[in-house]
C-alpha positions in Angstrom: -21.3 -32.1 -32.7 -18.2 -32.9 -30.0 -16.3 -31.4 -33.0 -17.8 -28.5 -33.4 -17.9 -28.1 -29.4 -13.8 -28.9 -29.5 -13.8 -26.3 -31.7 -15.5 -23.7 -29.8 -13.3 -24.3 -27.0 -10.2 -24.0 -28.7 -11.4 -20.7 -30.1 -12.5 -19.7 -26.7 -9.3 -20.3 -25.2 -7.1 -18.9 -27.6 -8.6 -15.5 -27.6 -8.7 -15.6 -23.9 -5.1 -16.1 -24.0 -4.5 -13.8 -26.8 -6.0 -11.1 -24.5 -5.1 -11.6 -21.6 -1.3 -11.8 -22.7 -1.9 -8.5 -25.1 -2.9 -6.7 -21.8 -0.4 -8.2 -19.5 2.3 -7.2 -22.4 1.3 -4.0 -23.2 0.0 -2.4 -19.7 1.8 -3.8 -17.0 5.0 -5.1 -19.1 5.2 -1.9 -21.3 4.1 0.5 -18.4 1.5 1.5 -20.1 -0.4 2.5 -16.5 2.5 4.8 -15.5 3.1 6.5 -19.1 -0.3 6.7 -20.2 0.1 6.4 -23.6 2.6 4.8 -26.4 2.6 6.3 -29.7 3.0 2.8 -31.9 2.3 4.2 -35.5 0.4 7.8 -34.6 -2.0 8.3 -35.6 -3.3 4.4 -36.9 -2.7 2.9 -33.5 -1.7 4.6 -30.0 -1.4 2.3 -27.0 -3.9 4.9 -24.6 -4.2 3.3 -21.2 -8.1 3.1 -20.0 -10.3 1.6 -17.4 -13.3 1.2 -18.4 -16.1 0.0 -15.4 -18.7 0.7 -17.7 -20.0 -1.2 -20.9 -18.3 -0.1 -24.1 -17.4 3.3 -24.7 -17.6 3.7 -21.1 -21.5 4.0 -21.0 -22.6 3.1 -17.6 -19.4 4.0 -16.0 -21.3 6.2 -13.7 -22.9 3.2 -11.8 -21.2 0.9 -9.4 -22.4 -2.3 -12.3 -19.1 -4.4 -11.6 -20.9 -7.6 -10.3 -24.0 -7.2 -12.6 -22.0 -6.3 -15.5 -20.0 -9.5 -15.0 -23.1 -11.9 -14.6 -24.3 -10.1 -17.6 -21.5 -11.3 -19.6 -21.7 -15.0 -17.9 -25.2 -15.2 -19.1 -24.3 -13.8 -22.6 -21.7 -16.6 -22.4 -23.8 -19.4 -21.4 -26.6 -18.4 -24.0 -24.1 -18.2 -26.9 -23.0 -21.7 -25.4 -26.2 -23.3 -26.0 -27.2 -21.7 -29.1 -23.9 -23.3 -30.7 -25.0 -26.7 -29.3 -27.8 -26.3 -31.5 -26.4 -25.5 -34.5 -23.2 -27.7 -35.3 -21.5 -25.5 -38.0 -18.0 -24.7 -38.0 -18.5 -21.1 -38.7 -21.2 -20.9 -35.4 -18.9 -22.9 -33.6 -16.1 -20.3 -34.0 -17.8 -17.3 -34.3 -19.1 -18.6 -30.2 -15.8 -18.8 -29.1 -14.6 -15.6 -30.1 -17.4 -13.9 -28.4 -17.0 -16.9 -25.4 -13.2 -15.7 -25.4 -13.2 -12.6 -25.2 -16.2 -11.8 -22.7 -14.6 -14.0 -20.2 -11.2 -12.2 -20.7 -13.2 -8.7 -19.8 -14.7 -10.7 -17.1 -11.1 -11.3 -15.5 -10.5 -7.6 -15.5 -13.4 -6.8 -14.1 -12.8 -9.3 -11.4 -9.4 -8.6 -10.5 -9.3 -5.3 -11.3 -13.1 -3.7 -10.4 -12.5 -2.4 -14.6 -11.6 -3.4 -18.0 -8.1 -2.4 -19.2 -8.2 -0.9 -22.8 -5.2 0.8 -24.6 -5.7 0.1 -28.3 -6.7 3.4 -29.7 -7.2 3.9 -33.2 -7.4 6.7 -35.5 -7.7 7.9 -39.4 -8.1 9.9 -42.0 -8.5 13.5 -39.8 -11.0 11.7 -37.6 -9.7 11.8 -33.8 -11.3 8.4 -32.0 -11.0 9.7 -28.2 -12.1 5.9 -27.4 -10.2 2.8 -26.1 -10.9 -0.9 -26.3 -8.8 -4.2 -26.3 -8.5 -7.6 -28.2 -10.9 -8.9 -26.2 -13.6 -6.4 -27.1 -12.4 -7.4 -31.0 -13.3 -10.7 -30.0 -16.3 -10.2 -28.9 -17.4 -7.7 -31.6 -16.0 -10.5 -34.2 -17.9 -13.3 -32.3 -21.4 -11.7 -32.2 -20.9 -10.6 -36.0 -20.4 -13.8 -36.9 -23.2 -15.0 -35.0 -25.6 -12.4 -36.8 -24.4 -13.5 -40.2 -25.0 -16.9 -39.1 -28.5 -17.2 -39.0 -30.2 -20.7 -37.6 -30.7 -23.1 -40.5 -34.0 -23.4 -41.6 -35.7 -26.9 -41.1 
């Protein structure tokens, strides 16, 4: 089990550092927040600066939900935690710090920032995605995936 819990944190930490340097790169080192957006390979991936105070796609972004919205994600966290405690797989154990990861990295915006920064924008085939998001929110989106298709072992 203190494997699988080394794991975790090694997974958790990576993709926190693996966002937070992708946003530190790209918005503040690129200037993404003066230019507003940095065709990359148009129309596949656009850097397309966004805050986002909401939850994803902005929802919420109407309501002042900064502090709740962050506690939110701490007891997401802490959950995730002790389900992985419970189940000692590798796959659970990584899938847990992905999600672990990458909410705290969108917790760090939203604390010193008041928002989430996003600027990947994606888009294919005709279809126009108006949305941003960041690796964190991949992280998180890859975590919780991998924690559905993980379901607890029977017995």
């Amino acid at each position: 089990m203190q494997h699988d819990m080394r794991l975790l944190a090694i997974t958790a930490i990576l993709m926190l550092a693996l966002d937070q340097a992708s946003k530190y790169a790209v918005v503040w080192g690129l200037g993404l927040i003066e230019q507003g957006s940095i065709p990359v390979l148009p129309p596949y991936l656009v850097f397309r600066m966004g805050w986002n105070t909401g939850i994803n796609f902005g929802l919420g972004s109407g309501a002042d939900a900064r502090w709740i919205l962050i506690a939110l994600a701490l007891g997401i966290c802490g959950w995730a935690f002790v389900w992985a405690r419970r189940d000692p797989r590798p796959g659970v154990a990584i899938s847990t710090g992905l999600l672990i990861g990458g909410a705290l990295g969108n917790v760090i915006d939203r604390v010193l920032h008041g928002a989430v920064a996003d600027f990947l924008n994606m888009s294919c085939c005709g279809i126009v995605n108006p949305y941003t998001f960041n690796v964190a929110d991949i992280g998180v989106f890859l975590g919780a995936a991998g924690l559905i298709l993980s379901p607890p072992r029977k017995g």
